[in-house]
N, CA, C and O of each residue as an XYZ file, in Angstrom:
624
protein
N      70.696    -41.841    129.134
C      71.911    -41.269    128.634
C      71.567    -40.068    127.774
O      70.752    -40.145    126.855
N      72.215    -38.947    128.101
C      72.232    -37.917    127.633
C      73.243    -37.496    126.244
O      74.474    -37.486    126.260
N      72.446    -37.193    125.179
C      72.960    -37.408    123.464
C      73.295    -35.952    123.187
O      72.745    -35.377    122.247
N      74.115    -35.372    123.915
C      74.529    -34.019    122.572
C      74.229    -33.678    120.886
O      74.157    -34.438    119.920
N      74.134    -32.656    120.964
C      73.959    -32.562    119.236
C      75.484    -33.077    118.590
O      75.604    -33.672    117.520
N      76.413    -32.761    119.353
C      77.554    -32.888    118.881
C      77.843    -34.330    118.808
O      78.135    -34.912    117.764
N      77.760    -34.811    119.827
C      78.442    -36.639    119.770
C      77.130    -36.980    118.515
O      77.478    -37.586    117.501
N      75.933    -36.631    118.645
C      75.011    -37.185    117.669
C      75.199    -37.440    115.820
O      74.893    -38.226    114.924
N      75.908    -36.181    116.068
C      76.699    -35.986    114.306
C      77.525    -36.808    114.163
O      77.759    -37.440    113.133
N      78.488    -36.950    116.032
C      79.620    -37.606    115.477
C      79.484    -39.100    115.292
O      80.307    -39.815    114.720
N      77.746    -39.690    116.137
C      77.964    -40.604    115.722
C      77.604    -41.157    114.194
O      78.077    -42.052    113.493
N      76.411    -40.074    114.004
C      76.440    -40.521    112.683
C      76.829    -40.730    111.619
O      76.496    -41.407    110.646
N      78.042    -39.675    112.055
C      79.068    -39.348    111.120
C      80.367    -40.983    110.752
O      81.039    -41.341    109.785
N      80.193    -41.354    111.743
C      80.954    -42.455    112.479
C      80.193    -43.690    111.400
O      80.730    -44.332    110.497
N      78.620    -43.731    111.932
C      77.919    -44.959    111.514
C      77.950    -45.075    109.729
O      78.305    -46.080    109.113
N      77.458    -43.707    109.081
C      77.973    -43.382    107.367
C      79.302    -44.078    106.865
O      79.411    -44.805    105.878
N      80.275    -43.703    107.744
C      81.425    -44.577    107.020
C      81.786    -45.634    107.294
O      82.519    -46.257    106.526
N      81.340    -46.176    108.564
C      81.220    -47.500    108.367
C      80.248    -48.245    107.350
O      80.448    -49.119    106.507
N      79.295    -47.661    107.697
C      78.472    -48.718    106.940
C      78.401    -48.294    105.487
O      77.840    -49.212    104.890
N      78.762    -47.177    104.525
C      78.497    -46.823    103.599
C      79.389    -47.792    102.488
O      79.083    -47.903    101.300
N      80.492    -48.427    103.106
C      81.116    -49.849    102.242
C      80.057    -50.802    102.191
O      80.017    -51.412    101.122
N      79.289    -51.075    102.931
C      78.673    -52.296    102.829
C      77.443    -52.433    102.167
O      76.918    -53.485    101.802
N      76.975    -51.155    102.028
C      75.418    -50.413    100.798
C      76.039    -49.766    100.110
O      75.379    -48.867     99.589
N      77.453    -49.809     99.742
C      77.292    -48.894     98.458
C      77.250    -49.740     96.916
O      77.718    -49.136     95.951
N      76.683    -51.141     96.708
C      76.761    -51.586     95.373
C      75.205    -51.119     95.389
O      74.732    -52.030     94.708
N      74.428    -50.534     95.627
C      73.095    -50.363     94.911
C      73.745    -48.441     94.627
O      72.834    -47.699     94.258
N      74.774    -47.933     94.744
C      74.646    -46.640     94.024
C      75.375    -46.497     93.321
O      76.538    -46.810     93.579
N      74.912    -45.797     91.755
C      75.125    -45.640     90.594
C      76.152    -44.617     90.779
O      76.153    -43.629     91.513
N      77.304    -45.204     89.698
C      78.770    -44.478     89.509
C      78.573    -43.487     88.803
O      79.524    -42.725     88.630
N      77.232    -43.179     88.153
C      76.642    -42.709     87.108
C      76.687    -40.861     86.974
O      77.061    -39.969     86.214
N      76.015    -41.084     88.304
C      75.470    -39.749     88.968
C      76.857    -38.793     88.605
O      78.028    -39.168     88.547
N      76.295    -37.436     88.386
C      77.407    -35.828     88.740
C      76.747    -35.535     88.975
O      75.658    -35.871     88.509
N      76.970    -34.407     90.172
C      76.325    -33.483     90.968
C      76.167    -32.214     89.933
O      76.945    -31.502     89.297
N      74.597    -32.321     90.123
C      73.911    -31.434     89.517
C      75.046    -29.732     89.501
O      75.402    -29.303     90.599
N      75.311    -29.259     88.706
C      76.643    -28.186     88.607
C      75.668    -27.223     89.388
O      75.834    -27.340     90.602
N      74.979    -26.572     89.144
C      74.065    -25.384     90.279
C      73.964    -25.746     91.428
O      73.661    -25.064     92.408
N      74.311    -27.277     91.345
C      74.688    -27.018     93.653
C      75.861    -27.579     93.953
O      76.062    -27.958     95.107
N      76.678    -27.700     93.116
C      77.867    -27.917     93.433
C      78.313    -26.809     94.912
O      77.931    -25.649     94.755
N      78.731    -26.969     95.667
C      79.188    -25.884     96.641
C      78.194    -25.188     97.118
O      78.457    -24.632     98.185
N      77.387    -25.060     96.801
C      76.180    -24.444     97.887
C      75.428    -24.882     98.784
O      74.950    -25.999     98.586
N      75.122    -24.260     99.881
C      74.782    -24.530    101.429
C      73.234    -25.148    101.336
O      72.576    -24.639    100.428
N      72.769    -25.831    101.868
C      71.511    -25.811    101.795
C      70.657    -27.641    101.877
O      71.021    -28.191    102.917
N      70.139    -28.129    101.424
C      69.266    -29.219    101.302
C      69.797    -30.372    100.745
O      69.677    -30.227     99.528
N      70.459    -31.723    101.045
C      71.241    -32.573    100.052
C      70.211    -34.070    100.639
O      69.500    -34.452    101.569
N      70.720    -34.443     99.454
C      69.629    -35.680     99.504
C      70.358    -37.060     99.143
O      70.907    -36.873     98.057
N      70.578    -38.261     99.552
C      71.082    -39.523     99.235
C      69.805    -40.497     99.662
O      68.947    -40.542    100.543
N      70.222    -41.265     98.467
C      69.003    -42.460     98.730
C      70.067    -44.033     98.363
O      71.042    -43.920     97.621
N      69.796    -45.031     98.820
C      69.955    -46.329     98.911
C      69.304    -47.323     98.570
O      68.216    -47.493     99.121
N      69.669    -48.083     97.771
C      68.510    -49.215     97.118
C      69.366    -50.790     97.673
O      70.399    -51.260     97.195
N      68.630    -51.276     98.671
C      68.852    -52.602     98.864
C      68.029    -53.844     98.899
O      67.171    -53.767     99.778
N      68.003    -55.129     98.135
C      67.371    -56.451     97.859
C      66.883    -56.562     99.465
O      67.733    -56.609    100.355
N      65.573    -56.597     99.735
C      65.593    -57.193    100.739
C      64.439    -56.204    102.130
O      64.338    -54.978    102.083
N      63.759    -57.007    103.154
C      63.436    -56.124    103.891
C      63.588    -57.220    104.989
O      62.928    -58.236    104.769
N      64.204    -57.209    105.930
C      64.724    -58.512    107.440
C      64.191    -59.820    106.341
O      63.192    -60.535    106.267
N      65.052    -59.713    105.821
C      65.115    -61.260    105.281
C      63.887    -61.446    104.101
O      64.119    -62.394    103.351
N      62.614    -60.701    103.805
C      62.004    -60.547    102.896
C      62.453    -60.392    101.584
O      62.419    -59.247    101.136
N      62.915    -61.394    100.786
C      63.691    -60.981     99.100
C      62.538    -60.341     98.306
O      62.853    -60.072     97.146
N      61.102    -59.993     98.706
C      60.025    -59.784     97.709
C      59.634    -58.022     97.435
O      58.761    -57.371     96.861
N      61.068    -57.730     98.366
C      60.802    -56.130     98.877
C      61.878    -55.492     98.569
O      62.982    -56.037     98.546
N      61.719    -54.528     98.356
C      63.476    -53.638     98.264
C      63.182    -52.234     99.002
O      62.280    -51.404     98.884
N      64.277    -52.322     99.777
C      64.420    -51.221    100.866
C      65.383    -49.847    100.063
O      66.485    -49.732     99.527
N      64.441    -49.143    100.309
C      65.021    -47.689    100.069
C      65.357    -46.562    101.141
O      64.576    -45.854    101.777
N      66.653    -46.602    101.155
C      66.877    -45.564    102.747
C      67.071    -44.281    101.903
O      67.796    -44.202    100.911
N      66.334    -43.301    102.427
C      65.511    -41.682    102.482
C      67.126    -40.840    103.472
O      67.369    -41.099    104.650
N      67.770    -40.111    102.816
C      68.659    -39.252    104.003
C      68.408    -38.220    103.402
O      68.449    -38.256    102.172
N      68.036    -36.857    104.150
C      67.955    -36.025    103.807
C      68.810    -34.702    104.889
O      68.579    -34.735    106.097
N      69.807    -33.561    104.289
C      70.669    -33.314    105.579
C      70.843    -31.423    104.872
O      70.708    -31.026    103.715
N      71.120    -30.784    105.922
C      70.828    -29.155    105.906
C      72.330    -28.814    106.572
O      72.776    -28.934    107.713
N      72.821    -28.394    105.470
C      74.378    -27.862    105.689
C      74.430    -26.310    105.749
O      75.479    -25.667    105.719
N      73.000    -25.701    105.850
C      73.087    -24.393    106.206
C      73.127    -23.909    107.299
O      73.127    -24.749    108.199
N      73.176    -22.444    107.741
C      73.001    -22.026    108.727
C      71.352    -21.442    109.242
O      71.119    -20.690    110.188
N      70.793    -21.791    108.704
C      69.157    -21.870    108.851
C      68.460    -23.114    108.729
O      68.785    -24.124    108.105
N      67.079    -22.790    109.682
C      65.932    -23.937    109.668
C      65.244    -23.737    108.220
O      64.726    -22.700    107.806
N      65.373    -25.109    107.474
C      64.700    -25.174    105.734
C      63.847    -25.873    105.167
O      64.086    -27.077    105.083
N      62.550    -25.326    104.586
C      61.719    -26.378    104.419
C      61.851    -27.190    103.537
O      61.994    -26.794    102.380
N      61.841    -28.494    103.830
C      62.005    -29.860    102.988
C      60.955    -29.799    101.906
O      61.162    -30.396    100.849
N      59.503    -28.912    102.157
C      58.518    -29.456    100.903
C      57.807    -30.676    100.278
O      57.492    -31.116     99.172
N      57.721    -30.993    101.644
C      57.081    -32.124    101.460
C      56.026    -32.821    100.754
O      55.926    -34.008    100.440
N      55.323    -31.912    100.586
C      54.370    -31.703     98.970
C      55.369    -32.261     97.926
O      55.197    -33.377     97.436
N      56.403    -31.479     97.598
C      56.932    -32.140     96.250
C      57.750    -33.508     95.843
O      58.398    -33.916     94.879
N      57.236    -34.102     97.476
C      58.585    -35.016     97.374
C      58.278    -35.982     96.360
O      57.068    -36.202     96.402
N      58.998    -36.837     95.227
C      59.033    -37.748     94.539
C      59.557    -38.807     94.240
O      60.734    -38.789     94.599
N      59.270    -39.765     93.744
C      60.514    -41.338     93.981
C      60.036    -41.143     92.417
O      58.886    -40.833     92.106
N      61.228    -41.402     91.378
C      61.158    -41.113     90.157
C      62.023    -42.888     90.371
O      62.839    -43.398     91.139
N      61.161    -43.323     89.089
C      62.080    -44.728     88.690
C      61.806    -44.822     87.304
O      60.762    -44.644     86.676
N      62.854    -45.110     86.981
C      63.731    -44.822     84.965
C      62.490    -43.741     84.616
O      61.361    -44.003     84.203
N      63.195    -42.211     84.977
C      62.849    -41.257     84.782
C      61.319    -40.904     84.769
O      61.055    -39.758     84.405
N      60.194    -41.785     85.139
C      59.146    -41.355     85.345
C      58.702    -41.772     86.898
O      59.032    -42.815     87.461
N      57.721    -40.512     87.558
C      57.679    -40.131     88.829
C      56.099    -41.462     88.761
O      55.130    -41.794     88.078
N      57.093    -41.867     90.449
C      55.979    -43.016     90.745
C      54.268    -42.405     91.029
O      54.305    -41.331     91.631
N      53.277    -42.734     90.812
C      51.943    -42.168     91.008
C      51.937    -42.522     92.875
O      52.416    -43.608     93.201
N      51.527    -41.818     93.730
C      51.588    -42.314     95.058
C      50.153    -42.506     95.292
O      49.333    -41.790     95.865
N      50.102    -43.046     95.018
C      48.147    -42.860     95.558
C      47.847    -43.359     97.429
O      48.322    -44.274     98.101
N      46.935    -42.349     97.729
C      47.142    -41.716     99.252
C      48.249    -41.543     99.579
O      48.576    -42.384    100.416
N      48.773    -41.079     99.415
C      50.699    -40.541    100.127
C      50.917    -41.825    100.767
O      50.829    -41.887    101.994
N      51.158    -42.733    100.165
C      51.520    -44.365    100.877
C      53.202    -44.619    100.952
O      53.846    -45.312    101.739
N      53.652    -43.768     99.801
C      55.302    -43.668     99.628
C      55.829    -42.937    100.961
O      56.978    -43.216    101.303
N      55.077    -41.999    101.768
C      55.631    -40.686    102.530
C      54.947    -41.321    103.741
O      54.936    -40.623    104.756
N      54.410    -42.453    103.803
C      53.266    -42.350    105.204
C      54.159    -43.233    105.931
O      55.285    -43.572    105.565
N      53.394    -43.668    107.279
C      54.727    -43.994    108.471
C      55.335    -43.227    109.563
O      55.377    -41.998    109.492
N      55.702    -43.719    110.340
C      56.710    -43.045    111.504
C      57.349    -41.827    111.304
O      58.425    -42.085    110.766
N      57.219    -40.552    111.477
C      57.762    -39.270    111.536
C      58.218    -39.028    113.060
O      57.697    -39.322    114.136
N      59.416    -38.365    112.704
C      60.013    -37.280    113.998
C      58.765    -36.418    114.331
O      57.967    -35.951    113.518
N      58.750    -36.294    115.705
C      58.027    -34.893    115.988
C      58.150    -33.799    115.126
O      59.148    -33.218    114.698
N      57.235    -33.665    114.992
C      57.104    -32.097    113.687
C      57.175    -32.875    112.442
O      57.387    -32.225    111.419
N      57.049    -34.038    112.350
C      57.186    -34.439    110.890
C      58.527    -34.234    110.194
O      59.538    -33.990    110.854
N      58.543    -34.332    108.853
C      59.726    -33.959    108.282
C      60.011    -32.371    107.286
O      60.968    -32.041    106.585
N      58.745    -31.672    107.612
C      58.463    -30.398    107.085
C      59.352    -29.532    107.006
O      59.387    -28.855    105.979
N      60.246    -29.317    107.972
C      61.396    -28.281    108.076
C      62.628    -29.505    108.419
O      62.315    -30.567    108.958
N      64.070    -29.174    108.016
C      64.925    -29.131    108.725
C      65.979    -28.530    109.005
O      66.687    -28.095    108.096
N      66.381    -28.342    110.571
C      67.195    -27.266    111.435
C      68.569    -27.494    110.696
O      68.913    -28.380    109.914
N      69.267    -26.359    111.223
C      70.708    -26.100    110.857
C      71.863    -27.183    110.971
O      72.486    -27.202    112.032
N      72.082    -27.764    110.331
C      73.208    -29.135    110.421
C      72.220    -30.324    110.702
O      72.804    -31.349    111.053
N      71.008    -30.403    110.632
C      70.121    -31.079    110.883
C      70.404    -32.489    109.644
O      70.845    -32.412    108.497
N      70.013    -33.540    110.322
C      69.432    -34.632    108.976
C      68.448    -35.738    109.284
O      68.702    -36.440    110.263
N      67.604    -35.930    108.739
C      66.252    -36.877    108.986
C      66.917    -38.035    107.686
O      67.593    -37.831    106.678
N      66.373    -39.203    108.267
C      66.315    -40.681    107.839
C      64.983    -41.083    108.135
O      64.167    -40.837    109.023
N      65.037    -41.975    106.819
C      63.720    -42.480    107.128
C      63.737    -44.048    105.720
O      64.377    -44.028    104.669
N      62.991    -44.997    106.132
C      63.285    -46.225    104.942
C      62.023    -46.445    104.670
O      61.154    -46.238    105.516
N      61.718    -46.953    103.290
C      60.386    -47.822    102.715
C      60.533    -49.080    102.088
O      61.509    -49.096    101.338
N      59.944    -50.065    102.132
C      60.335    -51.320    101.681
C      59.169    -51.647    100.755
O      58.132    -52.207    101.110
N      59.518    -51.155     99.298
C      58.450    -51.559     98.115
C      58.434    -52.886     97.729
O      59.387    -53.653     97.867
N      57.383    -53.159     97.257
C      57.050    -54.533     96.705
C      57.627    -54.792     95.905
O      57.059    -54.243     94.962
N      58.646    -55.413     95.451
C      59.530    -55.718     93.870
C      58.377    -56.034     93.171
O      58.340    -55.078     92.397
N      57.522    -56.635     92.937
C      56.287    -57.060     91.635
C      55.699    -56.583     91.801
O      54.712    -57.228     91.446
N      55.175    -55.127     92.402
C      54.579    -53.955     91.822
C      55.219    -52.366     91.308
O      54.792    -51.338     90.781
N      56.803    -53.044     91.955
C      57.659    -51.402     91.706
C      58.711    -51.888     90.803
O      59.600    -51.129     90.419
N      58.647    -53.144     90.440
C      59.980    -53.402     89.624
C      59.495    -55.019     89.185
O      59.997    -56.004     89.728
N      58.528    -55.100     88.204
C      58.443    -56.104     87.998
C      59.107    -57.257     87.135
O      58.894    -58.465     87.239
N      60.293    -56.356     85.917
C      60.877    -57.123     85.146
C      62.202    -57.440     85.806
O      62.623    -56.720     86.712
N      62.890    -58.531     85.364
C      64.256    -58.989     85.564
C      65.313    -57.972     84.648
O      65.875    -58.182     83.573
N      65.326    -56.789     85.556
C      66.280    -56.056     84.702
C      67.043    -55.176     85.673
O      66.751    -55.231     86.868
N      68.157    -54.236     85.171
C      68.277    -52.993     86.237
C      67.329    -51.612     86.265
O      66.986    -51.132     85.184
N      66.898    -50.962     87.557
C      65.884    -49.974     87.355
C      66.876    -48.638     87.786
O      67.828    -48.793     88.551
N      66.511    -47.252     87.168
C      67.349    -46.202     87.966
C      66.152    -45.552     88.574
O      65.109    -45.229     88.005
N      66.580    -45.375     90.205
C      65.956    -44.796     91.261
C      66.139    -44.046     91.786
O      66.745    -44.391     92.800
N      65.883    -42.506     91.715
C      65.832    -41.445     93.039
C      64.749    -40.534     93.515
O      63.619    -40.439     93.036
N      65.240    -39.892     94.502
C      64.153    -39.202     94.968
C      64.702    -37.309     94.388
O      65.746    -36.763     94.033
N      62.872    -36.806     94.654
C      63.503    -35.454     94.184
C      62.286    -34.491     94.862
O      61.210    -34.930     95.267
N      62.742    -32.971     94.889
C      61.875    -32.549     95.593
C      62.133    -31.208     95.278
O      63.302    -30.962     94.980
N      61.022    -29.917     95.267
C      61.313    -28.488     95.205
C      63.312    -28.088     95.609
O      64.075    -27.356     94.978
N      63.446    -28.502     96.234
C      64.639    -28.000     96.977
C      66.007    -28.837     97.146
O      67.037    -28.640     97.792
N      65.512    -29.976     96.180
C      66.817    -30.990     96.293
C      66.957    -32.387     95.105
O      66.053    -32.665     94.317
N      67.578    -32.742     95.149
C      67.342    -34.076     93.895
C      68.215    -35.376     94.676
O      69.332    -34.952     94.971
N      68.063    -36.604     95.031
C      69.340    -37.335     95.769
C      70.047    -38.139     94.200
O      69.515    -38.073     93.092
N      71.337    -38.855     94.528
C      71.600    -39.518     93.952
C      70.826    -40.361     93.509
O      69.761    -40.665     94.046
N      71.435    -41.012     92.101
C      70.667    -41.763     91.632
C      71.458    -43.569     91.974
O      72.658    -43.821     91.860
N      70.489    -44.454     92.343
C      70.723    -45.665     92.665
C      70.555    -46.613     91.513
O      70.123    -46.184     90.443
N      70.869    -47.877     91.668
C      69.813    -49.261     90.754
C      70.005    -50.005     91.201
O      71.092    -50.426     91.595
N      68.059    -50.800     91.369
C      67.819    -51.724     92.190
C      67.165    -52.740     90.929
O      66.581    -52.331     89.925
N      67.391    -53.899     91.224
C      67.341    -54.825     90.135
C      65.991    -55.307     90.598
O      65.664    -55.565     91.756
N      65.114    -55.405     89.285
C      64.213    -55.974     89.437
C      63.929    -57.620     89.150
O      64.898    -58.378     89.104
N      62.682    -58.089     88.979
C      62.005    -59.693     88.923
C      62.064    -60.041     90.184
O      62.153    -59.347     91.197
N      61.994    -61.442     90.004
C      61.329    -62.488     91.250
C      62.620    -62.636     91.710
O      63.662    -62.689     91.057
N      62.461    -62.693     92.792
C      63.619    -63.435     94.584
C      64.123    -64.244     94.012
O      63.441    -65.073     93.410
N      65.526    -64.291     93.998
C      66.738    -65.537     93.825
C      65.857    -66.658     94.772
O      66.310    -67.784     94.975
């Protein structure tokens, strides 16, 4: 079956609002959009914090969206990318946060109306070891996503 760019948006466009009721208690009411990109074209970033990886409670899944509302191909910067949790940037040692399954070409650039997804499922007792709430986002040369909270300690 043959996927247009167009039905492709529309489905995703489709799959976001469905499913964005059913993940949206891990994002923070907290967040305002940074005022210098309010309205401007270019690089936007949302991230997702959910308990859990297929039934694993010892993991918390973080879904990565990253989407290009310009009229140009833009580099993502992948060098700068960061997962900041309660305001200090996680140490990645060997790029273990960024490593995994890539689109062809990686995630280095993306095209015009373009958007890449991508998920990681951290260890809760090495990324969130106390029984508390944590604030989580990602950030990068060219973009910052919302900010989430994923509760830390041990599995109900």
């Amino acid at each position: 079956m043959k996927i247009t760019r167009r039905s492709g948006i529309l489905s995703l466009s489709l799959t976001l609002l469905f499913c964005y009721p059913a993940s949206s208690w891990g994002q923070s009411g907290e967040h305002k959009p940074d005022v210098s990109s309010v309205g401007k074209r270019g690089l936007h970033a949302t991230l997702n914090a959910e308990r859990g990886w297929y039934g694993d409670l010892r993991l918390e899944t973080l879904t990565f969206r990253l989407m290009n509302d310009s009229d140009h191909t833009l580099d993502s910067a992948t060098a700068s990318w960061t997962l900041v949790i309660d305001d200090r940037e996680v140490p990645d040692r060997g790029g273990q946060l960024w490593a995994g399954p890539k689109p062809t070409g990686g995630y280095g650039t993306v095209g015009s109306g373009g958007t890449i997804q991508f998920g990681k499922a951290l260890p809760i007792r090495e990324y969130f070891p106390e029984a508390r709430d944590y604030r989580i986002y990602w950030k990068a040369a060219a973009f910052r996503s919302n900010v989430v909270v994923g509760r830390g300690g041990t599995a109900p």
